[in-house]
C-alpha positions in Angstrom: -133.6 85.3 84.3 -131.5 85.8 87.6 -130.7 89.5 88.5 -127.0 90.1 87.7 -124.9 93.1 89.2 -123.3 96.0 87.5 -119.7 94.8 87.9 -120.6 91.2 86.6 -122.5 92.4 83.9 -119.8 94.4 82.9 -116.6 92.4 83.2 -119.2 89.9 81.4 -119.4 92.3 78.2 -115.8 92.6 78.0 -115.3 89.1 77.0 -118.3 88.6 74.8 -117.7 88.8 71.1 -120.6 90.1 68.3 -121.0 86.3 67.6 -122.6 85.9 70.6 -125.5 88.0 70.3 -126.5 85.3 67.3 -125.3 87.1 64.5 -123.3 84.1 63.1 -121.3 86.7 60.9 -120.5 88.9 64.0 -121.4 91.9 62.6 -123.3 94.5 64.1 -126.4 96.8 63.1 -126.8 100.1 63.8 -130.1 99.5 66.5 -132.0 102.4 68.1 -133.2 102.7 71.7 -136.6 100.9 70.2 -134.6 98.1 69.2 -135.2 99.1 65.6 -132.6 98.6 63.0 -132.0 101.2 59.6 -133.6 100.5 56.2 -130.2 100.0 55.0 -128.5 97.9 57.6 -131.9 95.7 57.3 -131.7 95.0 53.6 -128.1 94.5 53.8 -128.6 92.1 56.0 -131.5 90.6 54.1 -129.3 90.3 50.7 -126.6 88.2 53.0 -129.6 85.8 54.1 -130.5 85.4 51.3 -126.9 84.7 49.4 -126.0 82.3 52.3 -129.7 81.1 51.4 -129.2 80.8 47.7 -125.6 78.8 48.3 -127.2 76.9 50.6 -130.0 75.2 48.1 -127.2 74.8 45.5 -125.0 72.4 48.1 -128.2 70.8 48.8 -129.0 70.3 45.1 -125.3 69.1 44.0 -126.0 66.3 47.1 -129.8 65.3 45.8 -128.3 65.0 41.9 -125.0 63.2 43.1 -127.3 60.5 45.2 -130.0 60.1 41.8 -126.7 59.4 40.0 -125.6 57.1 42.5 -128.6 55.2 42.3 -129.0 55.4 38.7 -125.6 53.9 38.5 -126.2 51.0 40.8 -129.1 49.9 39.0 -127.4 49.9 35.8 -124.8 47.6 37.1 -126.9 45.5 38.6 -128.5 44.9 35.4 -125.6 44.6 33.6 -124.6 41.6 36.2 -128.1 39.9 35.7 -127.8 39.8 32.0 -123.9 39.0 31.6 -124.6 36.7 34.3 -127.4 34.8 32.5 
C-alpha cells in the first residue's frame, strides 16, 4: 500500500463515512486497540447477519416456488393445446 501523509490521511477521514469501512449498515462497534470487538456488539451483530440471512433465503425461496409454478403452468397449457388441438 503506498505511504500516505498525516494531512492526507486526515482530510481523507473527514470525508469517509462508516459505510466505507464495509459495514454495509454503517454502524460501528466498539473495537479495542487488539482490534477485538465486545461480546455484545459481536452477537448483535451476529443476530443482524443472520436476520438479513434468514430474509434473504425467504426472497430466494418465493423466486424458486414462483419459477416451479411457472413451469408447472406452461406444461399444463401445453397439454391442454395438444389434447383440444387433437
Amino acid at each position: 500500500m503506498f505511504a500516505m501523509s498525516r494531512p492526507l490521511e486526515r482530510a481523507l477521514q473527514r470525508f469517509r463515512t462508516p459505510q466505507d469501512d464495509g459495514d454495509p449498515n454503517g454502524s460501528v462497534a466498539q473495537v479495542d486497540v487488539a482490534g477485538r470487538v465486545s461480546t455484545a456488539a459481536f452477537r448483535a451483530a451476529t443476530g443482524e447477519r443472520l436476520r438479513n440471512l434468514e430474509r434473504d433465503m425467504a426472497d430466494i425461496k418465493n423466486r424458486v416456488n414462483g419459477l416451479i409454478f411457472l413451469v408447472a403452468a406452461a406444461v399444463i397449457t401445453q397439454l391442454l393445446v395438444k389434447v383440444l388441438a387433437w
